[in-house]
C-alpha positions in Angstrom: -100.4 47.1 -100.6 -98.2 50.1 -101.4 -97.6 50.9 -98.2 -96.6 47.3 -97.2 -94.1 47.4 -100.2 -92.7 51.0 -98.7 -92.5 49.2 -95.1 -90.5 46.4 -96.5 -88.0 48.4 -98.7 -87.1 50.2 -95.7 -86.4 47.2 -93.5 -84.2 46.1 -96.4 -82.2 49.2 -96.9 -81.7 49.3 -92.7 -80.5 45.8 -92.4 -78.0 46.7 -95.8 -77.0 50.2 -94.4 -76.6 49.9 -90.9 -73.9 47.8 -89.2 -74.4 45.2 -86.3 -74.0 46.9 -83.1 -71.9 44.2 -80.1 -71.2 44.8 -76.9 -67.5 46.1 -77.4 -69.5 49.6 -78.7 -70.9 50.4 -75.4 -69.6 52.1 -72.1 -71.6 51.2 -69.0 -71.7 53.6 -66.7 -72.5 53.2 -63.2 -74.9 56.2 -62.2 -74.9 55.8 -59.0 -71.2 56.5 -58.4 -71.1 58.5 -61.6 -73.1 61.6 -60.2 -72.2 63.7 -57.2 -74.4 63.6 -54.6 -76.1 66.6 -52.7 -74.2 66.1 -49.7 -70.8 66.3 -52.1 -72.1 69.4 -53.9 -69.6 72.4 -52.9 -66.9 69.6 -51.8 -63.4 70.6 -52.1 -62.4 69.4 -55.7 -66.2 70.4 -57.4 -66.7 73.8 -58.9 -69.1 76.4 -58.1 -70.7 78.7 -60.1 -69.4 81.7 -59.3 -65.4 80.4 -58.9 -63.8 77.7 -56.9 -65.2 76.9 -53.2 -63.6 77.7 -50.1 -60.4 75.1 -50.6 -60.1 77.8 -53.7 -60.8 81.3 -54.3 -64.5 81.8 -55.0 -64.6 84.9 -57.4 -65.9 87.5 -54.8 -63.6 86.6 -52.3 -62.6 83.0 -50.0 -64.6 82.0 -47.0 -64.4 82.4 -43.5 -60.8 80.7 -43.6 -59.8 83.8 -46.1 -61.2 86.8 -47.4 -64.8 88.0 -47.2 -66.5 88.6 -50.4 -67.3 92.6 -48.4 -63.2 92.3 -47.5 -61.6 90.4 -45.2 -63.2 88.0 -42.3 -63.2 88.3 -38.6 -59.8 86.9 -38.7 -58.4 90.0 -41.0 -59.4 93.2 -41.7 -62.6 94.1 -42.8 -63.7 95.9 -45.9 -64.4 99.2 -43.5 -60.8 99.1 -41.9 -59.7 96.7 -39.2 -61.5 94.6 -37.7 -61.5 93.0 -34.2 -59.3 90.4 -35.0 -56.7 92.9 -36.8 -55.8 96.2 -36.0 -57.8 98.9 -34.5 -59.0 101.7 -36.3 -56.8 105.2 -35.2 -53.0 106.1 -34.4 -51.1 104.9 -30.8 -53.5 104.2 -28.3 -53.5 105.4 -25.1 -51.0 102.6 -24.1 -48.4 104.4 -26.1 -45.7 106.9 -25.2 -47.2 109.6 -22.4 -47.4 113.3 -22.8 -43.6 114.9 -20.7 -40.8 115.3 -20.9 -37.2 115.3 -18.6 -37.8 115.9 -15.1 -35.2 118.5 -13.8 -32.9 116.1 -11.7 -35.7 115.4 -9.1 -35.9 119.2 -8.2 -39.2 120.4 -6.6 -40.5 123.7 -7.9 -38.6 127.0 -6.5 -35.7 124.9 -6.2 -32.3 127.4 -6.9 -34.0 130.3 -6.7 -32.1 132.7 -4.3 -34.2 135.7 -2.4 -33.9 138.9 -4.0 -31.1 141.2 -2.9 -32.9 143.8 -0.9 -29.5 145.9 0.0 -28.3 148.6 -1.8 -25.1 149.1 0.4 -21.8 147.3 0.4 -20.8 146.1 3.8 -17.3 146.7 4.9 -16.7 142.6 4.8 -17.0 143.0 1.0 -13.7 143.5 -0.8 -16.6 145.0 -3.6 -20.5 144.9 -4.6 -21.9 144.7 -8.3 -25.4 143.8 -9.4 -26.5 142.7 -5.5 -23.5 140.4 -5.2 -21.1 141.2 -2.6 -17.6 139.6 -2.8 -15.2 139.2 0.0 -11.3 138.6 -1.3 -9.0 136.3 0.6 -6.3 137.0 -1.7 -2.9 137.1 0.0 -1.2 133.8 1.4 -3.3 132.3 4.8 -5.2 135.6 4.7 -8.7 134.5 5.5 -7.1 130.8 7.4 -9.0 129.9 10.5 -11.4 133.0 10.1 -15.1 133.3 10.1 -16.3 134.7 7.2 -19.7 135.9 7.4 -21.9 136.9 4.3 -23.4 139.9 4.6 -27.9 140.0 4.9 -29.7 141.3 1.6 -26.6 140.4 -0.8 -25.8 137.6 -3.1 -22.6 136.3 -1.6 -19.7 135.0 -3.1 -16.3 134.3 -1.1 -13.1 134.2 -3.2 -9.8 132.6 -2.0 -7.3 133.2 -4.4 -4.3 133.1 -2.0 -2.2 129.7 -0.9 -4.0 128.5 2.0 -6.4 131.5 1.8 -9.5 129.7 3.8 -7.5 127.0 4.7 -10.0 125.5 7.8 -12.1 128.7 7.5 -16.1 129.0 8.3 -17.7 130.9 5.7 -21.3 130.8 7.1 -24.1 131.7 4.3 -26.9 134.7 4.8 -30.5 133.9 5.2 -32.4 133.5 1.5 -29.4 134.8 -0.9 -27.2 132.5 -3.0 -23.8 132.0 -1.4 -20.7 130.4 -3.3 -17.4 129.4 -2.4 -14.5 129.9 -5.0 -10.9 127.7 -4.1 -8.0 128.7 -6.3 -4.9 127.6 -5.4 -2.8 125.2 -3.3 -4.6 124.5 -0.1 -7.1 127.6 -0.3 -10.0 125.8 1.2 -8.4 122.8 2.8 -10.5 121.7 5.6 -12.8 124.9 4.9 -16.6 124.3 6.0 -19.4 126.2 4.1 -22.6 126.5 6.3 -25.6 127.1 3.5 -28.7 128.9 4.5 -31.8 128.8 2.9 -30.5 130.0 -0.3 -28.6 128.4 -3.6 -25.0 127.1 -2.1 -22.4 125.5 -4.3 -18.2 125.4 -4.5 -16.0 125.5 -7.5 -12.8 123.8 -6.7 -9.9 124.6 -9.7 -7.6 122.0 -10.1 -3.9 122.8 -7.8 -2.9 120.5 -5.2 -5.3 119.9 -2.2 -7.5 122.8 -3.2 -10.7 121.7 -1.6 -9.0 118.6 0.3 -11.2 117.9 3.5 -13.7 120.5 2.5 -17.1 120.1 3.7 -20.3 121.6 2.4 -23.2 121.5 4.6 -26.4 121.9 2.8 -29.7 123.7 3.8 -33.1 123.2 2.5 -32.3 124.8 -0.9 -30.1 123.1 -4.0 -26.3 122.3 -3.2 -23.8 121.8 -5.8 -20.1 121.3 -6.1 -18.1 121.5 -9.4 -14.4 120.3 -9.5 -12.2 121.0 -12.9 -8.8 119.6 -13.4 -9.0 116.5 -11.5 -9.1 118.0 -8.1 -10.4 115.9 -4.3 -13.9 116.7 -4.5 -15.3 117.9 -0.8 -17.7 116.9 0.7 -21.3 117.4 0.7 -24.0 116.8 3.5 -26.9 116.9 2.0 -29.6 116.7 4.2 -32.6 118.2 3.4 -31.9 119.8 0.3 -33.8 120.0 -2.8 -31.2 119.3 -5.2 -27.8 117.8 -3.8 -24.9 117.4 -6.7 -21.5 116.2 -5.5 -18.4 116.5 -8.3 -18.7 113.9 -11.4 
């Protein structure tokens, strides 16, 4: 009987103590929209344990989209160094710039090189001779005009007219193998001249007075040709034919 008074007194104090519980106190909860499914687990807005998933940026790194968690995914570079998608490991590849340099005008090799002078003597022809190189003067007024002027064999040549009208429609034929140049000076001093090249280097220097090399004409051998005009002179003209370097005036 004590224990049936102790079981009442406490269904007395509980019915004084506790207040009436209604409906208004409850929330219901629907569980089965509630709780993520496991196809939704890793969806874009949930949270994963190490970070955010790949619509954020998981803590080791994103996914395929972004950055490996070793570096960054076949699309970027990868923790190594580039990958295949980015850019190759080393310097310029061998699509870059190619081993040279400036080509000299197109000239083959041995171009402008003149034979040796093999003579030791200075021909009568040659007003004088220093260092292999015979020069022959037309100084005075028409001295050398209408002449043929031949250079001399075993000699750089060089043929000088100074004088008005020196070499004024003169031939001044080139030896075989040396160099051979033409030097025009004054009014009319190689009007209508013709320069016949021979092997060796041939070029003309025309210095700017009236008509100085008007009409000239420079035939070229196998070996460079050049002419050089200063002062605003009539440039001659050059036939190049098979020569290995053929330069006209700028």
């Amino acid at each position: 009987m004590t224990h049936g008074r102790w079981a009442l007194s406490f269904i007395a104090l509980g019915a004084t103590a506790c207040p009436a519980l209604v409906e208004d106190d409850f929330t219901v909860v629907d569980v089965s929209t509630s709780l993520p499914s496991a196809g939704d687990a890793g969806s874009a807005d949930s949270v994963s344990p190490g970070g955010t998933s790949s619509a954020g940026s998981p803590t080791a790194g994103t996914s395929s989209g972004g950055t490996s968690s070793g570096g960054t995914s076949s699309g970027g570079s990868s923790s190594g160094g580039s990958s295949s998608g980015g850019a190759s490991t080393g310097g310029t590849s061998s699509g870059g710039t190619s081993t040279g340099g400036t080509s000299t005008g197109g000239a083959e090799e041995g171009c402008g090189i003149s034979a040796a002078p093999v003579s030791s003597d200075c021909p009568a022809v040659c007003a004088s001779c220093s260092e292999g190189i015979c020069v022959i003067a037309c100084d005075g007024k028409d001295e050398c005009k209408s002449a043929v002027l031949a250079c001399p064999d075993g000699l750089d040549c060089e043929v000088s007219c100074s004088g008005e009208a020196a070499c004024n429609d003169a031939i001044i034929q080139c030896a075989e193998g040396p160099a051979c140049r033409l030097l025009c000076s004054n009014v009319d001093a190689c009007k209508k001249a013709s320069l016949v090249c021979r092997e060796g280097p041939c070029a003309v220097e025309c210095i700017g007075v009236e008509n100085t090399c008007k009409d000239a004409v420079i035939h070229c051998d196998t070996n460079s040709c050049a002419a050089e005009c200063l002062g605003g002179v009539e440039a001659p003209q050059l036939e190049c034919g098979e020569a290995c370097l053929c330069r006209p005036c700028e």
